[in-house]
C-alpha positions as CSV (number, residue, x, y, z in Angstrom):
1,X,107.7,91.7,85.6
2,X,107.0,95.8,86.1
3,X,103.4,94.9,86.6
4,X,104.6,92.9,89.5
5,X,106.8,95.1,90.6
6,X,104.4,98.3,90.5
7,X,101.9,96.3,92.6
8,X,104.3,95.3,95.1
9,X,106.3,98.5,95.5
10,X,102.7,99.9,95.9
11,X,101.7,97.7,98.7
12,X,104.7,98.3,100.0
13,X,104.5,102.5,100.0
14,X,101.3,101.9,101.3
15,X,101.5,100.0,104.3
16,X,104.6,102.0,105.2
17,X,102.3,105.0,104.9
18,X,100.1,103.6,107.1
19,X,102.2,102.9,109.8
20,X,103.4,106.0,109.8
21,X,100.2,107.5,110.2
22,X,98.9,104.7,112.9
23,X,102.0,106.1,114.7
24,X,101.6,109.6,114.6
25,X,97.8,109.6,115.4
26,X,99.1,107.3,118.6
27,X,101.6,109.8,119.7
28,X,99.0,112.9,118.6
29,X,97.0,111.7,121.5
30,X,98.1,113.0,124.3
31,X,96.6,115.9,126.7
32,X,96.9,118.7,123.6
33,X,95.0,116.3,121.1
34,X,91.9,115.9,123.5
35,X,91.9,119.9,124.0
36,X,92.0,120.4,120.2
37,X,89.2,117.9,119.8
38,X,87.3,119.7,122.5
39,X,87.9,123.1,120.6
40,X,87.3,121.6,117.2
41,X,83.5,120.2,118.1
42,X,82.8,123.7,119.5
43,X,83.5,125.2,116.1
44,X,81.3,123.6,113.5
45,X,83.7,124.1,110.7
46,X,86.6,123.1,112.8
47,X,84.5,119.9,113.5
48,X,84.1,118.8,110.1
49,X,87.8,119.4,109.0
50,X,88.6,117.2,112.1
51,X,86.1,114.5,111.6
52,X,86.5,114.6,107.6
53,X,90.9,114.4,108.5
54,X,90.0,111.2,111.2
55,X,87.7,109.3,108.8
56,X,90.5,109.8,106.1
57,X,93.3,109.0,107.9
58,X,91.9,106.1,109.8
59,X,89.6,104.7,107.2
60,X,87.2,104.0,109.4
61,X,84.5,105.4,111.3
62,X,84.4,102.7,113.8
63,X,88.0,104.0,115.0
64,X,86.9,107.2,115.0
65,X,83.9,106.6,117.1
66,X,85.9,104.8,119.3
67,X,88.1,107.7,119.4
68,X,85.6,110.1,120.5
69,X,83.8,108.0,122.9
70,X,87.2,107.4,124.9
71,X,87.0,111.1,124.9
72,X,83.7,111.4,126.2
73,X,84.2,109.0,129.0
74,X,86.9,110.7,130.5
75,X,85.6,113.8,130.1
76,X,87.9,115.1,127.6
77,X,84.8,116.0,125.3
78,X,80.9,116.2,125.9
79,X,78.9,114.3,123.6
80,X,77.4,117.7,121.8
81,X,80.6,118.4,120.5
82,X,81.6,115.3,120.0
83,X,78.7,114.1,117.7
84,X,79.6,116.4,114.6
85,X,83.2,115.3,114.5
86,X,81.2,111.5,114.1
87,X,79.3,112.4,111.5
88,X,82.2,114.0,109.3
89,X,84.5,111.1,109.9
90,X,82.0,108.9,107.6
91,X,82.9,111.7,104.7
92,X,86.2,111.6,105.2
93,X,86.4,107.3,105.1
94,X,84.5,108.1,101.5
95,X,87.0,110.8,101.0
96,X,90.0,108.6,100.4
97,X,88.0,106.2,97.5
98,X,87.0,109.3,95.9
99,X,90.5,110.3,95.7
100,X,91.7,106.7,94.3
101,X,89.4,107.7,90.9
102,X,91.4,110.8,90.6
103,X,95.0,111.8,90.0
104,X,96.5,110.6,93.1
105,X,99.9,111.2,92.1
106,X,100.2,114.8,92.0
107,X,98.8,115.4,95.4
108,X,101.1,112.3,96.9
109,X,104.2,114.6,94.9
110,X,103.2,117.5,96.5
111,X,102.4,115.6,100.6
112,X,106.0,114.1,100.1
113,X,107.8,117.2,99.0
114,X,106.2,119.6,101.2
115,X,106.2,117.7,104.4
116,X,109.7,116.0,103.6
117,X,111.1,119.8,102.8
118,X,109.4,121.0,106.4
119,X,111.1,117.8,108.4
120,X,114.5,118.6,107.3
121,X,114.2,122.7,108.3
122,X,111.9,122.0,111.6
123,X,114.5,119.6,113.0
124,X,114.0,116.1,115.2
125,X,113.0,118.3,117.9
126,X,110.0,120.1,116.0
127,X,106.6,120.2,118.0
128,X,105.1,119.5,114.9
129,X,107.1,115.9,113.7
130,X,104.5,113.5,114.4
131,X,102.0,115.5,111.9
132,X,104.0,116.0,109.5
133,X,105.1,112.4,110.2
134,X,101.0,111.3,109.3
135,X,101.3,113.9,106.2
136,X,104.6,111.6,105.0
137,X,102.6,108.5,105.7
138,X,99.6,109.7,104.1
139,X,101.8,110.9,101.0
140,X,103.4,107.5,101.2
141,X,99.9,106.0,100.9
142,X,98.2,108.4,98.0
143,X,101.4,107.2,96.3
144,X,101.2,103.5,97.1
145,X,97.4,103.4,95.8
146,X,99.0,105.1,92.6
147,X,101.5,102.8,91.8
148,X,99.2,99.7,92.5
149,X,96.7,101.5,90.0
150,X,99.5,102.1,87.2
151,X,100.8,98.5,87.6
152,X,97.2,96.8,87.5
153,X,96.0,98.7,84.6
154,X,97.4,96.2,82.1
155,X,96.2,93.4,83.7
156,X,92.9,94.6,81.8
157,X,94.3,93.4,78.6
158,X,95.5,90.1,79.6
159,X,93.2,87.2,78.6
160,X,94.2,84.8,81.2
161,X,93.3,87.4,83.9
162,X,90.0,88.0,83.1
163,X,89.4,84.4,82.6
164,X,90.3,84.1,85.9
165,X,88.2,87.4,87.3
166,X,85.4,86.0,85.7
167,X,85.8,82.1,86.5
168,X,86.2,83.8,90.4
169,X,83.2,85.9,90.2
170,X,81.0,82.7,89.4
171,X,83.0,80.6,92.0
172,X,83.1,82.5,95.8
173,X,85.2,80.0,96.9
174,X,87.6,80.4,95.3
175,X,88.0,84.3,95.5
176,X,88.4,83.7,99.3
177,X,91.4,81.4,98.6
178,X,93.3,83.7,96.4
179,X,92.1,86.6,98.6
180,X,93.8,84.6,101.9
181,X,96.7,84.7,99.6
């Protein structure tokens, strides 16, 4: 019953955190966000914090090229600076899966209790609440992935699962059904 319960409070953290950081990266994008993206390719460091940050956040580089080349088409960036912010968004959708091999749990501690502790003394009407409304979600998510990799870990040891692991590894099939599930 905890493994269960692990796994599904982690899904749940997780896809909460990533609604909350869909919806702050929607409301980031407004007239300031394309001015910071067309200061950030200027700046090659600047650019690969921002494309690294994108990549991570969105998980994928598709989104973020899409991103960018909304920006070039109306104007809002040139395609010089936009190209390096591309190419670090691939690092930071690698970022994230390098980060679910490592401790995740101190670093989603320290997202939630940081950016929760800056919410409550900015206020509701804080220019900065929909980033430190991505650095909840992204807190939320780090600790999501955490608890889905404490509650999975005994699985390991169960006979039946790896039976069924292996039976699904030989039959493709059936990993589809189970993954529609």
């Amino acid at each position: 019953m905890e493994i269960t319960l692990n796994i599904l409070c982690g899904l749940g953290l997780f896809f909460i955190g990533i609604a909350n950081v869909s919806h702050s990266l929607k409301s980031l994008t407004g007239p300031t966000f394309r001015r910071l993206m067309a200061r950030a390719g200027g700046n090659p460091i600047a650019a690969a914090a921002t494309g690294t940050m994108a990549g991570a956040l969105l998980q994928s580089s598709n989104a973020v090229t899409f991103i960018i080349i909304g920006l070039i088409n109306t104007k809002s960036l040139d395609v010089k600076r936009g190209l390096p912010i591309l190419v670090w968004a691939n690092v930071g959708t690698s970022a994230l899966v390098l980060l679910a091999s490592m401790n995740l749990r101190l670093l989603a501690l320290f997202l939630l209790a940081s950016t929760g502790l800056a919410m409550h003394l900015s206020g509701d009407k804080s220019r900065y609440r929909y980033f430190l409304t991505g650095m909840m979600g992204l807190g939320l998510l780090l600790m999501g992935a955490d608890f889905i990799k404490v509650g999975a870990k005994p699985l390991q040891y169960i006979e039946d699962f790896r039976t069924l692991i292996a039976f699904g590894v030989q039959s493709p099939l059936l990993s589809l059904i189970i993954g529609m599930v």
